[in-house]
Phi, psi and omega in degrees: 000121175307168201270317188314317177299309193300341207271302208311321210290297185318285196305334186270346192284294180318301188275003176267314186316310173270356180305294206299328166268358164258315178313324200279311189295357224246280166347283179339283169318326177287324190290307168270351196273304190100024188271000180329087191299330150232079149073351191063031178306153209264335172272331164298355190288292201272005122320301169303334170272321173307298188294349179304279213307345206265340195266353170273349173284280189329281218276339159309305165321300176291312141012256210286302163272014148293275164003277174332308153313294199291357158266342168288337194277355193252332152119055180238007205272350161283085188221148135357292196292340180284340153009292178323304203256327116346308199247048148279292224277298171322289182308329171279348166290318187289311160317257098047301217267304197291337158271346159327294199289344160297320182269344162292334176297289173335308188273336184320297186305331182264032154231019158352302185261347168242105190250034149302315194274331179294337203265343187297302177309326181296322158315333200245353144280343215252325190304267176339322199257009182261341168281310157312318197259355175277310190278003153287298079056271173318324190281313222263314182294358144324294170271021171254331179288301185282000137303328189269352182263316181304289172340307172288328202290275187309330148304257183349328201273288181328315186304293185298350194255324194257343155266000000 
């Protein structure tokens, strides 16, 4: 991975990262002060809450691929420990589809007459949680590289012992 890829990723990494914490703080705030401009109405309270919990899925996520980066740049990420960080990025992913499907719950009742948009928003969980199993996908062609590497590795040691 080029150093221009690694740097570019971290920045974009960075500014989502802090997007998403003055967003959670900013919410945050709203939420405890009582500065609420409407009113605190009970389904925007847990809209507010939802999207708190949803941008910590995100920041897990970014989090675990950051990691990740620093382990292709050290050339460690055919490892064990990235695993660790793999199935981070899956459960915030699963996590992000199960709050999805909380706000289509929400949104369900004021959409009576039209329940298209409900049946659409589910669609767009069914996805999301269709993102998760590609990155599932991806962990098991990981863990087939870092069989192969632990392989070549014992090979390699068997090679050196017979020269």
């Amino acid at each position: 991975m080029g150093q221009l890829a690694v740097r570019a990723l971290r920045a974009v990494l960075v500014v989502v990262l802090a997007g998403t914490v003055f967003v959670q703080a900013s919410m945050m705030w709203v939420l405890v002060s009582g500065s609420d401009p409407e009113d605190g109405s009970l389904p925007l309270t847990a809209l507010r809450v939802i999207t708190i919990l949803g941008m910590v899925s995100a920041q897990v996520a970014l989090v675990s691929v950051w990691r990740l980066v620093t382990m292709v740049r050290r050339g460690t990420v055919f490892s064990h420990a990235a695993f660790r960080y793999v199935d981070a990025v899956i459960g915030a992913i699963v996590a992000a589809a199960l709050l999805w499907f909380a706000v289509t719950a929400l949104n369900a009742p004021g959409q009576r007459a039209d329940p298209g948009v409900t049946v659409i928003m589910g669609g767009v969980g069914v996805g999301i949680l269709g993102v998760a199993l590609i990155v599932l996908v991806l962990r098991m062609l990981l863990a087939q590289a870092v069989a192969r590497d632990v392989e070549a590795a014992q090979m390699q040691a068997e090679l050196d012992e017979v020269i």
